[in-house]
Backbone as XML, in Angstrom:
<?xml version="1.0"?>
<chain id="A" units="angstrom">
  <residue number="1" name="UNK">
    <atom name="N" x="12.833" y="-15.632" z="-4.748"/>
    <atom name="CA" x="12.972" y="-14.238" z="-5.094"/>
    <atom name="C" x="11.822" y="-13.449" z="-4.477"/>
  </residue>
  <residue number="2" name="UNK">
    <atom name="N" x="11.852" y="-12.756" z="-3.814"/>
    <atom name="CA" x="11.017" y="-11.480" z="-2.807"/>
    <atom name="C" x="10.653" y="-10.703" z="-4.068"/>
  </residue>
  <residue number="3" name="UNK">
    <atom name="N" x="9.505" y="-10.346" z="-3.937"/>
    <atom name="CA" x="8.829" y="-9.132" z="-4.938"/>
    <atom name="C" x="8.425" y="-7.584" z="-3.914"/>
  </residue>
  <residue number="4" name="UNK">
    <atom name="N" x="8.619" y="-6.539" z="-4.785"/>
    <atom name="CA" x="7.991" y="-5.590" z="-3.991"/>
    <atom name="C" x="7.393" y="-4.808" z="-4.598"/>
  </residue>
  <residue number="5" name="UNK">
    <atom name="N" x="5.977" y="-4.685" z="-4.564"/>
    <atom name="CA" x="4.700" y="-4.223" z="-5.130"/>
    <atom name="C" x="4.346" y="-2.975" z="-5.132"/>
  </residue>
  <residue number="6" name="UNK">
    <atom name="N" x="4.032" y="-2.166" z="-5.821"/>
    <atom name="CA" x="3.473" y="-0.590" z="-5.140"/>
    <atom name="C" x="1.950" y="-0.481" z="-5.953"/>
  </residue>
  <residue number="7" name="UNK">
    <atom name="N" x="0.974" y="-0.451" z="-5.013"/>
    <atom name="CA" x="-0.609" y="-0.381" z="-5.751"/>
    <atom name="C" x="-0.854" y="1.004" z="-5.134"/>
  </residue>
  <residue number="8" name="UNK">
    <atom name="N" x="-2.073" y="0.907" z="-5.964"/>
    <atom name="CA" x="-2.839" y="2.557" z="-5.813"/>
    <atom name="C" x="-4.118" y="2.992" z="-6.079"/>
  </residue>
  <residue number="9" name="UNK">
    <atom name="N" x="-4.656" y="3.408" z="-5.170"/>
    <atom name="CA" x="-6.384" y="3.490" z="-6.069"/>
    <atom name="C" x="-6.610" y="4.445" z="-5.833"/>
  </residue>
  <residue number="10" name="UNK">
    <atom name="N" x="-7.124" y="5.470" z="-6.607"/>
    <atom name="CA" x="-8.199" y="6.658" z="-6.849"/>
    <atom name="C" x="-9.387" y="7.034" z="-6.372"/>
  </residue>
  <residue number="11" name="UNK">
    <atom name="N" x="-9.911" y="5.890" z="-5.629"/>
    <atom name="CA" x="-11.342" y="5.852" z="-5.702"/>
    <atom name="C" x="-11.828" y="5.369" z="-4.184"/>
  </residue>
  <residue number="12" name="UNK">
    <atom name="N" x="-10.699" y="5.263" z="-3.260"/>
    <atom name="CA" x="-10.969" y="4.726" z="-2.125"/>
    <atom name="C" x="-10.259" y="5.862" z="-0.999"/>
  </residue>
  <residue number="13" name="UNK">
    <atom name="N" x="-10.931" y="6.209" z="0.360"/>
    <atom name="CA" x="-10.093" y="6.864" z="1.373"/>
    <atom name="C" x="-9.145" y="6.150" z="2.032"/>
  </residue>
  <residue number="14" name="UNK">
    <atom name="N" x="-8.060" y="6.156" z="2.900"/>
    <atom name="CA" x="-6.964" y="5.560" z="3.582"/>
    <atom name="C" x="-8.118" y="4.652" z="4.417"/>
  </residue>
  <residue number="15" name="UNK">
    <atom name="N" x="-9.217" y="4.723" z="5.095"/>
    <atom name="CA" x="-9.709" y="3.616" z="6.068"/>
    <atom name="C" x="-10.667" y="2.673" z="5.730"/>
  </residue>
  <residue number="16" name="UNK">
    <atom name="N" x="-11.169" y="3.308" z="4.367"/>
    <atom name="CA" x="-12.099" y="2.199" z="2.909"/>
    <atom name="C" x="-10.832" y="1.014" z="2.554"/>
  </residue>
  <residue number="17" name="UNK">
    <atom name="N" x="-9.421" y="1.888" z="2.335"/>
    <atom name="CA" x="-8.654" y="0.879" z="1.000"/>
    <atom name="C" x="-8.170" y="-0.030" z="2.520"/>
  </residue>
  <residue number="18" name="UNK">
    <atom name="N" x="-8.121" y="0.054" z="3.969"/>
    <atom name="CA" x="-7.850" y="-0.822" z="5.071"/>
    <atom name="C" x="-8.657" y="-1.789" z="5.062"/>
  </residue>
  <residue number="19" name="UNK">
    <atom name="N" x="-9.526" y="-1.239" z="5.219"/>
    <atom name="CA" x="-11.073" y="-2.224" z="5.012"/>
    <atom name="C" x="-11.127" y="-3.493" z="3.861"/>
  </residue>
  <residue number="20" name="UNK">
    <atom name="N" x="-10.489" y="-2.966" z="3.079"/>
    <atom name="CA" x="-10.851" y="-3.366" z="1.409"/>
    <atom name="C" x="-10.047" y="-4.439" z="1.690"/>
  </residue>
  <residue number="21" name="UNK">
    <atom name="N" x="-8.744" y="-3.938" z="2.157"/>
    <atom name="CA" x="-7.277" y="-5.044" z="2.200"/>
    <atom name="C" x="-7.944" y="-6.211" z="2.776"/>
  </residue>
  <residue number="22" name="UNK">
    <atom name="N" x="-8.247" y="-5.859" z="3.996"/>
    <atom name="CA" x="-8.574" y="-6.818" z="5.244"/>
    <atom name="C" x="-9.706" y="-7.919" z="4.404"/>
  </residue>
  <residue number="23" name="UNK">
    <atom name="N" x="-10.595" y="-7.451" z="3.684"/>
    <atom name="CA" x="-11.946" y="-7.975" z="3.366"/>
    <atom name="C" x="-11.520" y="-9.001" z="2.561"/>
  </residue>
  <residue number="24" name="UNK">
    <atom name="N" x="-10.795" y="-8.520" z="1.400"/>
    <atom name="CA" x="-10.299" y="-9.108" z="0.187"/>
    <atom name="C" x="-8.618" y="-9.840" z="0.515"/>
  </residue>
  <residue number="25" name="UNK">
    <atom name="N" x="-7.995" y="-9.424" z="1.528"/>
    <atom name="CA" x="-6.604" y="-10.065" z="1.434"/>
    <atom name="C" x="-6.217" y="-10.935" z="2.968"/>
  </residue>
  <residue number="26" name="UNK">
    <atom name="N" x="-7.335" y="-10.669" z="3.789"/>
    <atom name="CA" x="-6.959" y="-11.087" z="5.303"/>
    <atom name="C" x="-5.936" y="-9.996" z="5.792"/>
  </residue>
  <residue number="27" name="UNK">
    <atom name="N" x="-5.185" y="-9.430" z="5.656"/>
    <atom name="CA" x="-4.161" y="-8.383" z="6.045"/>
    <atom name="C" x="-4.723" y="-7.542" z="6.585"/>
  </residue>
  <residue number="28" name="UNK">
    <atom name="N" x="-4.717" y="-7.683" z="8.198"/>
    <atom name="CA" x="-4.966" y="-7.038" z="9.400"/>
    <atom name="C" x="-4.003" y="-5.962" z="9.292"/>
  </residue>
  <residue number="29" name="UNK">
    <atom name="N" x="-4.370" y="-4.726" z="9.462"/>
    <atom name="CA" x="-3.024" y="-3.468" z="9.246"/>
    <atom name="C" x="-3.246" y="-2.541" z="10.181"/>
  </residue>
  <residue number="30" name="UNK">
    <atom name="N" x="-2.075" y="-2.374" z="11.013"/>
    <atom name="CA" x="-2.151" y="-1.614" z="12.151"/>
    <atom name="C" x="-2.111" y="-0.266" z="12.443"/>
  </residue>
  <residue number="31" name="UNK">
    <atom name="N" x="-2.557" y="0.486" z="12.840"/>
    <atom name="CA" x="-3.040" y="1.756" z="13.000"/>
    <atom name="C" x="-1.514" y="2.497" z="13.444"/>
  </residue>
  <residue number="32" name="UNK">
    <atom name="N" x="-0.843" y="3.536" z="12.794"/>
    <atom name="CA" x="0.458" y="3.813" z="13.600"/>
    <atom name="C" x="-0.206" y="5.154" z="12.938"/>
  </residue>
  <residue number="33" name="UNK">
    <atom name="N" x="0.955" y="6.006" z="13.479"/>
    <atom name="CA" x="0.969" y="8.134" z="13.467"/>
    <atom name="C" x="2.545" y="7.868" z="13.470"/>
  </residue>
  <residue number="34" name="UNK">
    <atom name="N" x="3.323" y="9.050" z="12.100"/>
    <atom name="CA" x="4.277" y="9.118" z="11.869"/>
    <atom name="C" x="4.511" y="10.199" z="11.334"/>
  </residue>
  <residue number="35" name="UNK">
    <atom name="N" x="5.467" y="11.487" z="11.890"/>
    <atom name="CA" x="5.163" y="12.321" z="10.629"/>
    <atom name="C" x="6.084" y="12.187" z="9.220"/>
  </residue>
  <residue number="36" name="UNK">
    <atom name="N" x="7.037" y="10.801" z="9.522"/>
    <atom name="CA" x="7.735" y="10.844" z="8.392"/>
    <atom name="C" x="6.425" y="10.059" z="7.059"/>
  </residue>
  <residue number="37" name="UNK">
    <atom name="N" x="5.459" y="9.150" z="7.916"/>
    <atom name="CA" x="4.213" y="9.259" z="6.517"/>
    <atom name="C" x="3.396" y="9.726" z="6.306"/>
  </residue>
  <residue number="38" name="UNK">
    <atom name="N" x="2.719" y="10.988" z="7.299"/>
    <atom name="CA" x="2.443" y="12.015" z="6.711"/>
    <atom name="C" x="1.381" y="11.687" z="7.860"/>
  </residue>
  <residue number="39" name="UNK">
    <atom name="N" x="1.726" y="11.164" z="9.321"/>
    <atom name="CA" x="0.467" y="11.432" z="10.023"/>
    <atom name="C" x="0.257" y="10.073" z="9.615"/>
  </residue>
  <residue number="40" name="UNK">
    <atom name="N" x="-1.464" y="9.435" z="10.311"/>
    <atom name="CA" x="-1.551" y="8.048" z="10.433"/>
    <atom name="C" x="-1.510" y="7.560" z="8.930"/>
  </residue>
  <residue number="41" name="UNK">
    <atom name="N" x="-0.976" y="6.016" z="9.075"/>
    <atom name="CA" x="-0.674" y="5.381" z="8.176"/>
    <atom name="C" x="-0.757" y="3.924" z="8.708"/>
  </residue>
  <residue number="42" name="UNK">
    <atom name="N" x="-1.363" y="2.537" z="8.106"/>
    <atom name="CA" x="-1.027" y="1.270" z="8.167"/>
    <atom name="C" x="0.115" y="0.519" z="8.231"/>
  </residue>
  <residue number="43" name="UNK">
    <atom name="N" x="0.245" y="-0.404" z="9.078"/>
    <atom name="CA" x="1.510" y="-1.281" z="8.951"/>
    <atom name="C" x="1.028" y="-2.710" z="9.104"/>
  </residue>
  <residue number="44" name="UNK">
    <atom name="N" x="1.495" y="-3.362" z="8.583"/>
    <atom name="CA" x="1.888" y="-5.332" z="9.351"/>
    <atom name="C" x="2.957" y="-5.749" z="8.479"/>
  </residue>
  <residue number="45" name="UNK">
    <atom name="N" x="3.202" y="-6.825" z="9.533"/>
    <atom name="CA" x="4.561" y="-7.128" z="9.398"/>
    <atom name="C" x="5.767" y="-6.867" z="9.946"/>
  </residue>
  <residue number="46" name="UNK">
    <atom name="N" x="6.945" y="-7.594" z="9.402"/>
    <atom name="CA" x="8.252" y="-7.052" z="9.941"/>
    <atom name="C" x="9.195" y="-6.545" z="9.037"/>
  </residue>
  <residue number="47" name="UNK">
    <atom name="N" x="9.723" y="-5.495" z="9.299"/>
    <atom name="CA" x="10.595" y="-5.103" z="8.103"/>
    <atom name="C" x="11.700" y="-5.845" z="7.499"/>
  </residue>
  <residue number="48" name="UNK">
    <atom name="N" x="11.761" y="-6.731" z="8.012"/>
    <atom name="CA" x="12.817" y="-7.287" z="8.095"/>
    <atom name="C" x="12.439" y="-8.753" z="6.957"/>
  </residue>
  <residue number="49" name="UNK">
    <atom name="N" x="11.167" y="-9.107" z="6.681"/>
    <atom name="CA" x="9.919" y="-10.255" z="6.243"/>
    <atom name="C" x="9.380" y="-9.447" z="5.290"/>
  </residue>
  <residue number="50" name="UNK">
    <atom name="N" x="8.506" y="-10.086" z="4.902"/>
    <atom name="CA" x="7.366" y="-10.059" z="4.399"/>
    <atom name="C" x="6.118" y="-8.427" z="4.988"/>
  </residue>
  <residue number="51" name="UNK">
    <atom name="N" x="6.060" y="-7.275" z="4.518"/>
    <atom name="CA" x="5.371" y="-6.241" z="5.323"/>
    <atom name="C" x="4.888" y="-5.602" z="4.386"/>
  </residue>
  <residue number="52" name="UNK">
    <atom name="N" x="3.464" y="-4.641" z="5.254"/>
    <atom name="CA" x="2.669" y="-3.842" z="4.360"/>
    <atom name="C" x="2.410" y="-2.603" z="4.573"/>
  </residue>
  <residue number="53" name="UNK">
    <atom name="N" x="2.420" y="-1.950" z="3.907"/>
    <atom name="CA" x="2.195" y="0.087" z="4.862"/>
    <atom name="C" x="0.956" y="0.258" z="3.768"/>
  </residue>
  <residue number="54" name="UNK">
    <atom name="N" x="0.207" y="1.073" z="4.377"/>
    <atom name="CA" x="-1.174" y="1.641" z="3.353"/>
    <atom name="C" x="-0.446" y="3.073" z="3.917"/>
  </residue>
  <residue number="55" name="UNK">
    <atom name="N" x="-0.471" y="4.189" z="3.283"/>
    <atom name="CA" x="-0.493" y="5.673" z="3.566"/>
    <atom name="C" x="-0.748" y="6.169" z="2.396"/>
  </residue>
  <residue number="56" name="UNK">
    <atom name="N" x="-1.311" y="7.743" z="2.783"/>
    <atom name="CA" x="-1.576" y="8.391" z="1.895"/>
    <atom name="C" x="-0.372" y="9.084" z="1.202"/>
  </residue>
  <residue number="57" name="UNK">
    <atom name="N" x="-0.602" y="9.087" z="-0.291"/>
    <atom name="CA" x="0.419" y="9.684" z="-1.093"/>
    <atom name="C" x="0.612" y="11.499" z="-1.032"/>
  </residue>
  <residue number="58" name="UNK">
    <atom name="N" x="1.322" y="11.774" z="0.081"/>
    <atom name="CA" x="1.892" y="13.123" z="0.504"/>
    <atom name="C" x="3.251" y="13.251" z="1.193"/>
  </residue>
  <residue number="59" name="UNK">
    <atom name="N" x="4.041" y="14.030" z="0.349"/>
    <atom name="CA" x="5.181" y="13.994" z="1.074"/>
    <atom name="C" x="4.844" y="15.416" z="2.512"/>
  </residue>
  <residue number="60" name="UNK">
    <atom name="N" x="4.923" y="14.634" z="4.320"/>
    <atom name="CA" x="4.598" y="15.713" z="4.799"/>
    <atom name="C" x="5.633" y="16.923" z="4.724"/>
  </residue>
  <residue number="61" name="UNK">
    <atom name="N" x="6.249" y="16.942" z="4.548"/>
    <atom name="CA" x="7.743" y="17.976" z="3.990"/>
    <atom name="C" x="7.154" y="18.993" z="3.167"/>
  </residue>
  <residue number="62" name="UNK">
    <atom name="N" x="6.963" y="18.920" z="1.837"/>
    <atom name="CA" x="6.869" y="19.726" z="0.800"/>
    <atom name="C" x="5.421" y="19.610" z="0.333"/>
  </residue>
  <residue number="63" name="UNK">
    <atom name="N" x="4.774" y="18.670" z="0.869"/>
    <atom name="CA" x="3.023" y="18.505" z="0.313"/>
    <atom name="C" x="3.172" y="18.037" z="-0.806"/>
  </residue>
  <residue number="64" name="UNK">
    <atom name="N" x="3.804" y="17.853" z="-1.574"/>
    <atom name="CA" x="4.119" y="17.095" z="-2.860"/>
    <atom name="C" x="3.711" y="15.404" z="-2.797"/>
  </residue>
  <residue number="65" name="UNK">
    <atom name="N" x="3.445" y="14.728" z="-3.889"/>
    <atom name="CA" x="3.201" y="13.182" z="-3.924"/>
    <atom name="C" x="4.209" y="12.802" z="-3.068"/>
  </residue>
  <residue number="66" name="UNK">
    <atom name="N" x="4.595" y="11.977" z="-2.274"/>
    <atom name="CA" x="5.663" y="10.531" z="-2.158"/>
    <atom name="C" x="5.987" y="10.083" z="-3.359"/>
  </residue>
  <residue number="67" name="UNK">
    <atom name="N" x="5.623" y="9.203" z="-4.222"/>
    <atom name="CA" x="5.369" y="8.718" z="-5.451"/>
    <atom name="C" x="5.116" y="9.500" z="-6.814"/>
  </residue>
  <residue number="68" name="UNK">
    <atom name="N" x="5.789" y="10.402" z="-6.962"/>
    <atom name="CA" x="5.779" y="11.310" z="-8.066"/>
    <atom name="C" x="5.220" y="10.909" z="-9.245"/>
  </residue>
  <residue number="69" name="UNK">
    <atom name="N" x="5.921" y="9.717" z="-9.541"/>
    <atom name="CA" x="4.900" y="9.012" z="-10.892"/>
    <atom name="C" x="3.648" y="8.550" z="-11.040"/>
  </residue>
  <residue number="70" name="UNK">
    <atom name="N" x="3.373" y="8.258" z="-9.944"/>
    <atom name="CA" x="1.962" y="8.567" z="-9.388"/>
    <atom name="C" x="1.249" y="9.441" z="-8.482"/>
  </residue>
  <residue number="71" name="UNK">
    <atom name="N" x="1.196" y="10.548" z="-8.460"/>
    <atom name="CA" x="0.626" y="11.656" z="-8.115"/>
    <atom name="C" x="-0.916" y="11.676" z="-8.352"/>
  </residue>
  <residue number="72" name="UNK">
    <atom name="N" x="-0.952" y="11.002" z="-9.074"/>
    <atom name="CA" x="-2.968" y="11.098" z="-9.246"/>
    <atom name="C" x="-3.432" y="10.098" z="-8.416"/>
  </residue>
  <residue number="73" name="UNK">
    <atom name="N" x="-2.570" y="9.238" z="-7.653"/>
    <atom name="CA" x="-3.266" y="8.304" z="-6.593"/>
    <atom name="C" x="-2.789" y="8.574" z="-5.651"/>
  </residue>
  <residue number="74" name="UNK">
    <atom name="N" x="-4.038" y="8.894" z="-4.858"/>
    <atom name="CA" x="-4.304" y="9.308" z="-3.549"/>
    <atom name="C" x="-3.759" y="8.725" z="-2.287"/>
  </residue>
  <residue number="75" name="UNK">
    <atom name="N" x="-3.970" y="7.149" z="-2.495"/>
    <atom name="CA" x="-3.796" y="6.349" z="-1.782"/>
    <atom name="C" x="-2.787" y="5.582" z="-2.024"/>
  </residue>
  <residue number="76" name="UNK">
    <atom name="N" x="-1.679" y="4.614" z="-1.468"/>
    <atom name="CA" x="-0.712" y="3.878" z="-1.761"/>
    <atom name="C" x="-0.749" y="2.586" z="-0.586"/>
  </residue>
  <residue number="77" name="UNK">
    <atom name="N" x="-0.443" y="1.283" z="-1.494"/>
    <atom name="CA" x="-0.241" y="0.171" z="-0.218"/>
    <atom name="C" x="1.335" y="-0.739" z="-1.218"/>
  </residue>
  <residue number="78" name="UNK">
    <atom name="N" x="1.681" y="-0.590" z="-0.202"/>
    <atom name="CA" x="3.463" y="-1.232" z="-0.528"/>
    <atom name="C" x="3.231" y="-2.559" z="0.073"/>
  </residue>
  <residue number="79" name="UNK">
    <atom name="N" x="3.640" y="-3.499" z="-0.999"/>
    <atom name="CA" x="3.687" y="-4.939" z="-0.800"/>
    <atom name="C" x="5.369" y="-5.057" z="-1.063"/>
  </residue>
  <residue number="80" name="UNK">
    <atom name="N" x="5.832" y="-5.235" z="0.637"/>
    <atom name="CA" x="6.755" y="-5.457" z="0.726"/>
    <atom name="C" x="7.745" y="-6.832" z="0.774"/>
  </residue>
  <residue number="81" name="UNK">
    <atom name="N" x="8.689" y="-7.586" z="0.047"/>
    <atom name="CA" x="9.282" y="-8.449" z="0.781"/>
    <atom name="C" x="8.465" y="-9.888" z="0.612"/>
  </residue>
  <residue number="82" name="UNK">
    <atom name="N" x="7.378" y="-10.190" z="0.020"/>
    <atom name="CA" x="6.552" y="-11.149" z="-0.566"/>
    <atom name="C" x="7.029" y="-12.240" z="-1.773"/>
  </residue>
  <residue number="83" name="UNK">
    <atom name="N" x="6.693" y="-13.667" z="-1.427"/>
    <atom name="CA" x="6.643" y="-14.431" z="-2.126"/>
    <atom name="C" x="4.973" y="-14.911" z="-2.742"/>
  </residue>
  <residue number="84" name="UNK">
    <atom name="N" x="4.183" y="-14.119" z="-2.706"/>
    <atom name="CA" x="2.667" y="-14.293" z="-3.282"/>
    <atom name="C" x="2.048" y="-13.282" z="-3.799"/>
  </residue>
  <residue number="85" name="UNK">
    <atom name="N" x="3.009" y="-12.007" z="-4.417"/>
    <atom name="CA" x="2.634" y="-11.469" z="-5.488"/>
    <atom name="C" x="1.160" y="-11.516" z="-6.246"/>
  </residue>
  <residue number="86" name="UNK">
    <atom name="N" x="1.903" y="-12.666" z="-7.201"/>
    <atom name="CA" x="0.397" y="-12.684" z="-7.805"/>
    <atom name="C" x="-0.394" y="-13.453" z="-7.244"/>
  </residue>
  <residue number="87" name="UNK">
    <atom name="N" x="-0.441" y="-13.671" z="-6.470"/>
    <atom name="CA" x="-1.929" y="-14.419" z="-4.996"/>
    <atom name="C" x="-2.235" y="-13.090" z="-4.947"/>
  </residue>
  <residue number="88" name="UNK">
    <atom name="N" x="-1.874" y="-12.008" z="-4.276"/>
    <atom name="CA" x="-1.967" y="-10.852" z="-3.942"/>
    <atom name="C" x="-2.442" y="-9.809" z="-4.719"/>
  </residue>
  <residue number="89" name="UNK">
    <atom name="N" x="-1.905" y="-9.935" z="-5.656"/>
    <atom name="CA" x="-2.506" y="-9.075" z="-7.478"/>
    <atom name="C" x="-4.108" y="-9.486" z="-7.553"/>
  </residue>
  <residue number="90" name="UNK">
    <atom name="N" x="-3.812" y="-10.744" z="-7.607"/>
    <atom name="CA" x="-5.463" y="-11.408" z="-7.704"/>
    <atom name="C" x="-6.756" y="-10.933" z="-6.960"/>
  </residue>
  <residue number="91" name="UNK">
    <atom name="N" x="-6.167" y="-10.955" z="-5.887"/>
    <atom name="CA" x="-7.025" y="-9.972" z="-4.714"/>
    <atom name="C" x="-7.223" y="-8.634" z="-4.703"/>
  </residue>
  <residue number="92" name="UNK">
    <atom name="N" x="-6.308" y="-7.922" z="-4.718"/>
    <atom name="CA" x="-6.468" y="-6.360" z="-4.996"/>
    <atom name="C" x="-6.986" y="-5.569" z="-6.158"/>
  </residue>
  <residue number="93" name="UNK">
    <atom name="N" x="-6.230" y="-6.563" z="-7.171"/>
    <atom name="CA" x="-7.009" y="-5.721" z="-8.261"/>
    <atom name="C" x="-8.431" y="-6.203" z="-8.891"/>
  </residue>
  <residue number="94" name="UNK">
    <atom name="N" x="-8.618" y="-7.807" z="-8.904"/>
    <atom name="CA" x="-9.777" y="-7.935" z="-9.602"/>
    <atom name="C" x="-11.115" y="-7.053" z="-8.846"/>
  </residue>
  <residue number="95" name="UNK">
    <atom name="N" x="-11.506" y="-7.426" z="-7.534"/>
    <atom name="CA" x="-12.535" y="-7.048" z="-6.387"/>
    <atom name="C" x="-12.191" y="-5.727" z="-5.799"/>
  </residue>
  <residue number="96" name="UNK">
    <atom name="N" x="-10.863" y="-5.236" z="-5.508"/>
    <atom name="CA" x="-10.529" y="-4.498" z="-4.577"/>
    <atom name="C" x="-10.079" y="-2.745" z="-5.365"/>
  </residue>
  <residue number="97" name="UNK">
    <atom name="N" x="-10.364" y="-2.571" z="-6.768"/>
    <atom name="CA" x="-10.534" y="-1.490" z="-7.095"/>
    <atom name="C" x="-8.811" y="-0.267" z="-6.855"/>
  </residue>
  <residue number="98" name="UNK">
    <atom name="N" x="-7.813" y="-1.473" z="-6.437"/>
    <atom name="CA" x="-6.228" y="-0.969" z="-6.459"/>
    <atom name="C" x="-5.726" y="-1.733" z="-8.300"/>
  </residue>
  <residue number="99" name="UNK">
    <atom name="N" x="-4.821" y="-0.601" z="-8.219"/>
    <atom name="CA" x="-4.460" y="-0.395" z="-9.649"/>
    <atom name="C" x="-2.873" y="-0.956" z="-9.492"/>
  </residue>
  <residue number="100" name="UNK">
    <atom name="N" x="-1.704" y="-1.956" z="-9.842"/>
    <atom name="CA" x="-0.575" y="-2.609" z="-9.667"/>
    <atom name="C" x="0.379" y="-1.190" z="-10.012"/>
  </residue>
  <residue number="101" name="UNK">
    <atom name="N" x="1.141" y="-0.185" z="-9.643"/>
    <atom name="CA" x="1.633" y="0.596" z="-10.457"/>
    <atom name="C" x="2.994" y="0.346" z="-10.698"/>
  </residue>
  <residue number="102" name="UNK">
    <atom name="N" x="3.590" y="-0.631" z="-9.514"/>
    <atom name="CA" x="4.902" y="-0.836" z="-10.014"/>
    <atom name="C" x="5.863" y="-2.253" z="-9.286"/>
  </residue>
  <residue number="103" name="UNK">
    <atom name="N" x="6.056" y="-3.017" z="-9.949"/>
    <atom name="CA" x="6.401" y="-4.327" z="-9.670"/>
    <atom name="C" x="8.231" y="-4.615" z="-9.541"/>
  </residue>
  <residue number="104" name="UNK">
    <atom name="N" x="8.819" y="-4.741" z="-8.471"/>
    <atom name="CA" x="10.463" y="-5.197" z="-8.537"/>
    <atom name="C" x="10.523" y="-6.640" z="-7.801"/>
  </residue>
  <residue number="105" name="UNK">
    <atom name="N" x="11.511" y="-7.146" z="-8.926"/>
    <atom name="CA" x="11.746" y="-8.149" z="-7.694"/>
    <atom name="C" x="13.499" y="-8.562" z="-7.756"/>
  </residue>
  <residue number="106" name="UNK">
    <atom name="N" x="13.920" y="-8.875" z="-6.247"/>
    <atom name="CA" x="15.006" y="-8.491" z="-5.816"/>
    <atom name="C" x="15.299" y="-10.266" z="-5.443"/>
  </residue>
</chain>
């Protein structure tokens, strides 16, 4: 069963919470420009697998959150398509100062 993760932290900029990933998770994340995520944003992976996007929480459209239910976090990293969840939980949240905000698994 694939899980798909949505974290969030308050307290970090888009190239701190890259940093943070990389330090604490090994997840090398690639530098892309999109304006459907609002201007640069992280990727690895394949969409199709296992993948990760870091972007900032702005819809570029309306300036509004992406993530409405979370609107007070700034930052967002989507754990996509994963079988190591909580390997992954372990890492981000104890050291890495991201908050779990919403967990599916498909």
């Amino acid at each position: 069963m694939k899980t798909y993760d949505l974290y969030g932290t308050k307290y970090l900029s888009l190239a701190l919470a890259r940093a943070q990933i990389k330090d604490l998770a090994g997840i090398l994340l690639e530098e892309r420009d999109s304006t459907y995520h609002s201007g640069v944003y992280y990727f690895q992976g394949d969409s199709g697998s296992e993948h990760f996007i870091l972007k900032n929480n702005i819809d570029p459209f309306d300036g509004e959150a992406v993530e409405q239910a979370f609107a007070d976090y700034p930052v967002l990293f989507y754990v996509n398509a994963t079988n190591r969840s909580l390997e992954l939980m372990g890492m981000l949240k104890v050291e890495g100062g991201f908050s779990l905000l919403r967990r599916e698994a498909f």
